[in-house]
C-alpha positions as a Markdown table, in Angstrom:
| # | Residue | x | y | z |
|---|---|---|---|---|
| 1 | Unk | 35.1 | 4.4 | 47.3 |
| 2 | Unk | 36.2 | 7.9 | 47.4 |
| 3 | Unk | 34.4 | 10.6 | 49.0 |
| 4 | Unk | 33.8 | 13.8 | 46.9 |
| 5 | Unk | 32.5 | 17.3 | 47.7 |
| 6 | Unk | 31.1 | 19.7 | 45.8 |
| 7 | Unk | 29.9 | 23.7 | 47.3 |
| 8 | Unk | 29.1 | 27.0 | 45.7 |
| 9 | Unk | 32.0 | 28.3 | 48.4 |
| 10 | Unk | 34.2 | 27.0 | 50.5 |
| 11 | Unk | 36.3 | 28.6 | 53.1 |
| 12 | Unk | 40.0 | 27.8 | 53.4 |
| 13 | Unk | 40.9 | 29.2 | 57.2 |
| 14 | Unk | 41.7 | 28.2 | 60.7 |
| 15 | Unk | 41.4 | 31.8 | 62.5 |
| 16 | Unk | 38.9 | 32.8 | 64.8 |
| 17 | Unk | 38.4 | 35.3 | 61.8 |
| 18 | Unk | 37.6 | 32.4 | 59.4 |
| 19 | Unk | 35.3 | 30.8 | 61.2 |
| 20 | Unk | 33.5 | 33.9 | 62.5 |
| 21 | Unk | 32.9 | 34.2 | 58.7 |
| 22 | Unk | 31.9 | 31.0 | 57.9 |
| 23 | Unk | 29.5 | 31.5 | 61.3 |
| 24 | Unk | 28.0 | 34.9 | 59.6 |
| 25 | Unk | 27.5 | 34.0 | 56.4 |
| 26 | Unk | 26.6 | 30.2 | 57.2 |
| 27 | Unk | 29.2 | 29.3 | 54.3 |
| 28 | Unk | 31.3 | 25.8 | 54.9 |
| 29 | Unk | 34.7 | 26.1 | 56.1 |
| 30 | Unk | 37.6 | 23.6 | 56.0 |
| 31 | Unk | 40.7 | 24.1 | 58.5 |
| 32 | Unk | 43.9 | 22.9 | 57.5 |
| 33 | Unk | 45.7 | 24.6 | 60.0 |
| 34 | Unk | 44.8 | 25.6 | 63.4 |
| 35 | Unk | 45.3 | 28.9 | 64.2 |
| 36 | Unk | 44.0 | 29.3 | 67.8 |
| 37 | Unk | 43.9 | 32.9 | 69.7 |
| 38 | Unk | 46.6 | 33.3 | 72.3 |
| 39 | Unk | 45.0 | 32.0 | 75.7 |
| 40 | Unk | 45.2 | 35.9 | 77.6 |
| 41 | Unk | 43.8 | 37.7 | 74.3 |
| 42 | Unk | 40.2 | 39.6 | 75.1 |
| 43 | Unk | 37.6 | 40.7 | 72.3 |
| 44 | Unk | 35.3 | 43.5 | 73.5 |
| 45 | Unk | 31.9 | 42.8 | 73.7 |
| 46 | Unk | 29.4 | 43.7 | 70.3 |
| 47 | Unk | 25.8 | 43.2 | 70.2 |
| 48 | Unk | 25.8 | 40.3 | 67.3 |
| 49 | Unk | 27.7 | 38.0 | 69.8 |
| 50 | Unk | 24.3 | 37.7 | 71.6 |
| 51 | Unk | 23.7 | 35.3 | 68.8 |
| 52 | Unk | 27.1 | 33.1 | 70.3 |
| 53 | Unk | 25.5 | 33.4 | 74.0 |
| 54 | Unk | 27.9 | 36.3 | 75.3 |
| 55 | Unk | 26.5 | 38.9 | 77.1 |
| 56 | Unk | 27.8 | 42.7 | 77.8 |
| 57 | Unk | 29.1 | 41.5 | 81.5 |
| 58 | Unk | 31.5 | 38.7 | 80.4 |
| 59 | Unk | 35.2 | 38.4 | 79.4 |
| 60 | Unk | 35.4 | 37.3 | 76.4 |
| 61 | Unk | 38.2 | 35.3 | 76.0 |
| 62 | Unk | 39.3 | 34.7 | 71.6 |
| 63 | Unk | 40.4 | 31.3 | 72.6 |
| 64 | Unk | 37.2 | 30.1 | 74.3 |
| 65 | Unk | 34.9 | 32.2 | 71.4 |
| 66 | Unk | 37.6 | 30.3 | 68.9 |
| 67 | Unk | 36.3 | 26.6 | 71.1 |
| 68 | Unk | 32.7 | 28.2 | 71.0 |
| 69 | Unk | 32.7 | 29.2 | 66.8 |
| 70 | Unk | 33.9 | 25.7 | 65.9 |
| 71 | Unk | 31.6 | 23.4 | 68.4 |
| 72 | Unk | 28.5 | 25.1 | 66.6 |
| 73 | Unk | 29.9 | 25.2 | 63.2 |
| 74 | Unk | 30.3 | 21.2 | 64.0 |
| 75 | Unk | 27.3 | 21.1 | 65.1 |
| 76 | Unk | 25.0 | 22.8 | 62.2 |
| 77 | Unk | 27.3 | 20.8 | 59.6 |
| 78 | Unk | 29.4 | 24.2 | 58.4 |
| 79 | Unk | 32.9 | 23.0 | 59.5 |
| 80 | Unk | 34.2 | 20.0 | 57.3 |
| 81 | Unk | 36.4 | 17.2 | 58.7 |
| 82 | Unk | 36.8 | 18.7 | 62.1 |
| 83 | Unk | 40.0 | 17.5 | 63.9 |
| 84 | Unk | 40.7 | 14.3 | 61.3 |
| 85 | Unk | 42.9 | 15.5 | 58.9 |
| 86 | Unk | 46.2 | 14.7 | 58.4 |
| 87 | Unk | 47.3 | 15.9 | 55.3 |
| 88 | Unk | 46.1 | 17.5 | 52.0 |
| 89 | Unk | 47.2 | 18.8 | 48.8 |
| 90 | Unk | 45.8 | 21.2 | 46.5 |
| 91 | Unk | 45.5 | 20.8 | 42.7 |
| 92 | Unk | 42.7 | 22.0 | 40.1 |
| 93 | Unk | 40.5 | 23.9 | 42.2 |
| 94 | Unk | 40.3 | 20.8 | 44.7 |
| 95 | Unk | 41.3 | 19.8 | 48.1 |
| 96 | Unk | 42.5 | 16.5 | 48.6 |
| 97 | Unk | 42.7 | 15.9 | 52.2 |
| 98 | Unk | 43.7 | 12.6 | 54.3 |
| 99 | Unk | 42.3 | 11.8 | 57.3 |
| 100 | Unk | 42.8 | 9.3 | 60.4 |
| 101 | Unk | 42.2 | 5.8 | 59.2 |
| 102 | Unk | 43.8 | 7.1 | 56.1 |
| 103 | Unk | 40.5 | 7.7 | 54.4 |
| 104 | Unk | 40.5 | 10.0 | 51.1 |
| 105 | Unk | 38.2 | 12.8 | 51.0 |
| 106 | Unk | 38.0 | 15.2 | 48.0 |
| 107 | Unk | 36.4 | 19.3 | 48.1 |
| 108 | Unk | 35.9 | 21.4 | 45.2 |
| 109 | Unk | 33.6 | 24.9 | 45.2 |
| 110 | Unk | 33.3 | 27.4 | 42.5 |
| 111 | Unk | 34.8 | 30.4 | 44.8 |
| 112 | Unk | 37.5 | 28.7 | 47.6 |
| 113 | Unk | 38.2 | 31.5 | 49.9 |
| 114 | Unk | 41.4 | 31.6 | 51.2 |
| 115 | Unk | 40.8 | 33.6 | 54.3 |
| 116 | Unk | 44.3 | 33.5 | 56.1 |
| 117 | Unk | 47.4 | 34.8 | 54.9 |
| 118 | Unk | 49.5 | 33.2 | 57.0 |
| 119 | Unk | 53.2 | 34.1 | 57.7 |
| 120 | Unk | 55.6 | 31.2 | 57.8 |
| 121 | Unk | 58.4 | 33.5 | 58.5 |
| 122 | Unk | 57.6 | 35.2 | 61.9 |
| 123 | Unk | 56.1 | 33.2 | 65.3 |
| 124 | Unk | 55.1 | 34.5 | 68.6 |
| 125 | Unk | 57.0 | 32.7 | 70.7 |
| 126 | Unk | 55.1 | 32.1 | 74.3 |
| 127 | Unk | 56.7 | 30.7 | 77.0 |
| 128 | Unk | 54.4 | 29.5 | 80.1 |
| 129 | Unk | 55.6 | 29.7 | 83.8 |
| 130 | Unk | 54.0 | 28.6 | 86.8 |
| 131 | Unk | 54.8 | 30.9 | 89.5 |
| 132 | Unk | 55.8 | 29.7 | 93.0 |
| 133 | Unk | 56.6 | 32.7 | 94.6 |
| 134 | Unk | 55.5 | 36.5 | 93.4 |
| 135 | Unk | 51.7 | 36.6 | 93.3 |
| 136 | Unk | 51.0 | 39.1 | 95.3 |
| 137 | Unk | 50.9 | 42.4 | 92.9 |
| 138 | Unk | 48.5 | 44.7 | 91.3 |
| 139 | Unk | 50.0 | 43.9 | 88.0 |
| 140 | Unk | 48.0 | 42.1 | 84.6 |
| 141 | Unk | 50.6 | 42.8 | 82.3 |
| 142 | Unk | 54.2 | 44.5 | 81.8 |
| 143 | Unk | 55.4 | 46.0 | 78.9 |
| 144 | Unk | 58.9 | 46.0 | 77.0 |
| 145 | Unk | 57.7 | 47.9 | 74.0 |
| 146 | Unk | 62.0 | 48.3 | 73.2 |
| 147 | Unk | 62.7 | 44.5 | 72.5 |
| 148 | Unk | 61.4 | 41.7 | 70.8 |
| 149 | Unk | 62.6 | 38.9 | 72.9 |
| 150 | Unk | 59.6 | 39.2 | 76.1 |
| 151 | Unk | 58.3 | 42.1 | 75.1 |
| 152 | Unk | 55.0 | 41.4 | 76.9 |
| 153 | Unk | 54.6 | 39.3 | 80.5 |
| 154 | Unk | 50.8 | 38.5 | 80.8 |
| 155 | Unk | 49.5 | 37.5 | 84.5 |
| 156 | Unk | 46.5 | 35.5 | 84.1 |
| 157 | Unk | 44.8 | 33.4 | 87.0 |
| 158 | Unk | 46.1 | 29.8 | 87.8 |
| 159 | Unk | 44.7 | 27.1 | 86.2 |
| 160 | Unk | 46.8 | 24.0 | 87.6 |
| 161 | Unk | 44.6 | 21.5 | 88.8 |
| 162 | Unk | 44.6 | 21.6 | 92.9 |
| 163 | Unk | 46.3 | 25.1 | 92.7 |
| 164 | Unk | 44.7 | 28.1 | 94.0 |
| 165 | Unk | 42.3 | 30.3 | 91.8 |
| 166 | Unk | 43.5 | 32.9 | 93.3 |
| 167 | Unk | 47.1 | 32.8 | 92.4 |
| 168 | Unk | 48.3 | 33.8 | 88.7 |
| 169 | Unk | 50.6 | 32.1 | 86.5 |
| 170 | Unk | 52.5 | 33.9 | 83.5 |
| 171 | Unk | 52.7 | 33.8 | 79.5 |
| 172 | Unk | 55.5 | 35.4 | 78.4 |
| 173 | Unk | 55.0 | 36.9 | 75.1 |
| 174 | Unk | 58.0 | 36.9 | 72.2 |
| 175 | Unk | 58.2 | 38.5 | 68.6 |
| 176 | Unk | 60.2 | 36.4 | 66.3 |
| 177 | Unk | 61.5 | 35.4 | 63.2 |
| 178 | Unk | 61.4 | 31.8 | 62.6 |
| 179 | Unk | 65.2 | 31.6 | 62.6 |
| 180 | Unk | 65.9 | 34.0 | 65.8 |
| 181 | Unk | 63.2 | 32.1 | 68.0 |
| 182 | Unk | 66.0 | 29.0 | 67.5 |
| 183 | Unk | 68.7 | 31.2 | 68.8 |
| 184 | Unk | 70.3 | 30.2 | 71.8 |
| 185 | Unk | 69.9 | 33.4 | 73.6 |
| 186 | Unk | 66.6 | 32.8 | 73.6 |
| 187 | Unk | 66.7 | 29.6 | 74.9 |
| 188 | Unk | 63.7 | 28.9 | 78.2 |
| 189 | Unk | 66.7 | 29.5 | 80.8 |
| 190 | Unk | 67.3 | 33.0 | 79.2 |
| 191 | Unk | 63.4 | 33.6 | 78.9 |
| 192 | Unk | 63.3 | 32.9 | 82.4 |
| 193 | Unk | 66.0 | 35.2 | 83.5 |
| 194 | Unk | 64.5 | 38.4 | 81.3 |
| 195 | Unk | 60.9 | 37.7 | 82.6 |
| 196 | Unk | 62.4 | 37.5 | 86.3 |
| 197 | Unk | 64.1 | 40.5 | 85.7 |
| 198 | Unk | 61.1 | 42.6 | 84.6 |
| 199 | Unk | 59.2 | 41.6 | 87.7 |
| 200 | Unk | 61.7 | 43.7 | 90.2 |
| 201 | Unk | 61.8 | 46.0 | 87.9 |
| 202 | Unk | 57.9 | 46.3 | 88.9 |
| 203 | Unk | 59.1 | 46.4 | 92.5 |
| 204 | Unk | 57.2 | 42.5 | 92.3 |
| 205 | Unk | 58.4 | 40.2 | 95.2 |
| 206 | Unk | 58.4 | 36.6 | 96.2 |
| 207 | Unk | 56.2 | 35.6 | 99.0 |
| 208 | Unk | 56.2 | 37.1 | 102.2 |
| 209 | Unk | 58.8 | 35.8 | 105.2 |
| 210 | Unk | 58.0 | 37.5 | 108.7 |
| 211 | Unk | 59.2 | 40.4 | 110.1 |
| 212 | Unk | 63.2 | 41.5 | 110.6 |
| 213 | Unk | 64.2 | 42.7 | 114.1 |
| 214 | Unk | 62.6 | 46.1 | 112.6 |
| 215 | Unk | 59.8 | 45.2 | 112.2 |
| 216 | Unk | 60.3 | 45.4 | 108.1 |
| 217 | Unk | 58.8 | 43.0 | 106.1 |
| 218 | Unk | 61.2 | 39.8 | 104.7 |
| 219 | Unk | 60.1 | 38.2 | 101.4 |
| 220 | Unk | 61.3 | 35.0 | 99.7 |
| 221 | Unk | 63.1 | 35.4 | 96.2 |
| 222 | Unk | 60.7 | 35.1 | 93.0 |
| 223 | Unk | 60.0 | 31.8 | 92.2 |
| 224 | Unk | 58.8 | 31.3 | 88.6 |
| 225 | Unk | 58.7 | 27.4 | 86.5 |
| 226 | Unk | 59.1 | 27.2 | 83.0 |
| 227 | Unk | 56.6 | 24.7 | 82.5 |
| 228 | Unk | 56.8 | 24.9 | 78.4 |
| 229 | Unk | 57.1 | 26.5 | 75.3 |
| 230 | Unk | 55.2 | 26.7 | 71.9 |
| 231 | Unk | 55.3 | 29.0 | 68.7 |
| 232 | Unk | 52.3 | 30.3 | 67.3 |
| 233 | Unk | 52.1 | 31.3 | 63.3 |
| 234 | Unk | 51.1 | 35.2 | 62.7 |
| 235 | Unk | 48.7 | 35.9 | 60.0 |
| 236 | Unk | 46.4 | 38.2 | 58.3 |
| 237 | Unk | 42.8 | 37.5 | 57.5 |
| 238 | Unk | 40.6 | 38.7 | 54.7 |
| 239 | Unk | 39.0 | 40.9 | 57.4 |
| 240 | Unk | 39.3 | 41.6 | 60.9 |
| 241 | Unk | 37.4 | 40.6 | 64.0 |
| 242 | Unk | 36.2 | 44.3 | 64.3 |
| 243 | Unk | 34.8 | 44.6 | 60.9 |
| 244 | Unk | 33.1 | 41.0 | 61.2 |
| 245 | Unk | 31.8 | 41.6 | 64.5 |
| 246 | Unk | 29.9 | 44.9 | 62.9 |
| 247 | Unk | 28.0 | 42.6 | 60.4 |
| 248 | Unk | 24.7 | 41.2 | 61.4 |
| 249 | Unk | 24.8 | 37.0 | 61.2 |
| 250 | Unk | 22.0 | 35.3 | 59.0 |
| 251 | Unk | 19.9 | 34.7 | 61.8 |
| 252 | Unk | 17.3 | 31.7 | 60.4 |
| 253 | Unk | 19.1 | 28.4 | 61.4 |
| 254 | Unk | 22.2 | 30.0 | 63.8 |
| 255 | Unk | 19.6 | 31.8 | 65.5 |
| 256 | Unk | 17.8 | 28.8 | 66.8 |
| 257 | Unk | 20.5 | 26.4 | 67.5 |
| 258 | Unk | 22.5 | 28.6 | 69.5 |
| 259 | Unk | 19.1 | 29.8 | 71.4 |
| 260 | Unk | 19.0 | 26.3 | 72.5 |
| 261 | Unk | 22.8 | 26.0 | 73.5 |
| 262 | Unk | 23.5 | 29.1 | 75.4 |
| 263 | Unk | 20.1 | 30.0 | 77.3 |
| 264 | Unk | 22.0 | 27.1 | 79.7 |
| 265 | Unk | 24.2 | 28.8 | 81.5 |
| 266 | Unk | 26.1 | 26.1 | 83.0 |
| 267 | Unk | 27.6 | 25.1 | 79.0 |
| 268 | Unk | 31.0 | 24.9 | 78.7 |
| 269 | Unk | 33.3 | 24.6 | 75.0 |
| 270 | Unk | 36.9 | 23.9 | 76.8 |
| 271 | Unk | 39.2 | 22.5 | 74.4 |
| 272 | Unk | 38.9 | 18.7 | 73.5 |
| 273 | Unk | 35.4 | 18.6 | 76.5 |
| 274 | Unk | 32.5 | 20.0 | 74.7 |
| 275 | Unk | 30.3 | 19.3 | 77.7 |
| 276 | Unk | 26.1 | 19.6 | 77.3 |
| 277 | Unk | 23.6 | 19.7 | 80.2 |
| 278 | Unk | 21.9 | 16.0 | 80.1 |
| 279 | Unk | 18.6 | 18.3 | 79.6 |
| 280 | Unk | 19.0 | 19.9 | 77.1 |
């Protein structure tokens, strides 16, 4: 037996754009290929994301509203095949995708929207670091605006299990070609180095060591882990978060199942955990 689809649209995406769309306009969306936020990337607060529980006192972080957009667009039934498929191809209007347990699955629409351009030729690189020594500064983020290769060094609170919440970690941020991200100048050692190196340049130093015979302050050297490295595709959507945050959502069926999600304040959409109160 093989499973065949059929909609008026369909919405070909993986962006927090794409399924912000699908969300608005309550049209079906099928993602075959995750594009997630950057973890440190913010999105300033609009009234129409009352409808996805935010309020104007919280940081909204892209990642967790991309976790948040996809857990209800599973829920009310807009997001197709979420986290199954392993392959498709396209041919005649239609989507053929495989899924685990190699099942076939067939979509057609009379309008597909192909929502993300995405760019197969240029990556952020990030490169993650735990820190060991050098927390304690003023700093969020430093800027090399010059160069590609860490051009941006974020400093984001620690979230390594035991660790202290109060400590920060880094993502190093990289600009890229596909082909110059392989380069061995930019290999983790090197990324390592340059994001060392734009710490002192911050006057940033390692944790604190006494007192000389002076009575100056002694500091250990920085301390930073790579812990590991990933490339994320860049890509341009149909429209941007700005303009789809400025257009009011149908409110009829959204509006009453995220009432009944996010009036608990407790709910949490972490990646691969969508954990519910047992109340609700």
């Amino acid at each position: 037996m093989i499973d065949e689809y059929h909609f008026d649209k369909l919405i070909i995406g993986g962006s927090i754009e794409s399924l912000l769309c699908s969300f608005i306009n309550n049209t079906k969306i099928l993602i075959l290929e995750h594009l997630r936020p950057i973890e440190v990337d913010t999105v300033q607060y609009k009234r129409s994301l009352r409808l996805l529980g935010y309020q104007k006192t919280d940081t909204i972080e892209k990642s967790e509203m991309w976790n948040r957009l996809s857990f209800v667009l599973s829920l009310n039934g807009c997001l197709l095949s979420p986290n199954i498929i392993k392959s498709h191809r396209e041919s005649d209007n239609k989507i053929v995708t495989i899924t685990e347990g190699n099942k076939r699955i067939t979509y057609s629409s009379d309008e597909l929207i192909y929502f993300d351009d995405v760019d197969d030729d240029n990556v952020f690189m990030l490169d993650w670091f735990n820190v060991r020594s050098g927390n304690n500064h003023k700093y969020k983020i430093i800027e090399d605006p010059v160069n590609k290769f860490i051009n941006k060094i974020y400093f984001y609170r620690s979230q390594r299990v035991g660790g202290n919440s109060n400590k920060k970690d880094i993502l190093a941020i990289s600009e890229f070609s596909t082909k110059e991200a392989q380069m061995i100048e930019h290999a983790e050692g090197i990324a390592r180095i340059k994001t060392l190196q734009m710490m002192k340049e911050k006057g940033i130093r390692g944790q604190s060591n006494g007192y000389d015979k002076d009575n100056r302050r002694l500091h250990y050297a920085l301390n930073i882990e790579h812990t590991y490295r990933e490339n994320r595709k860049t890509y341009s959507p149909i429209k941007s978060l700005g303009e789809l945050l400025n257009l009011e959502p149908e409110k009829e069926e959204q509006w009453n199942l995220t009432k009944k999600l996010f009036r608990h304040k407790q709910i949490t959409t972490l990646q691969g955990s969508f954990q519910l109160p047992a109340n609700l």
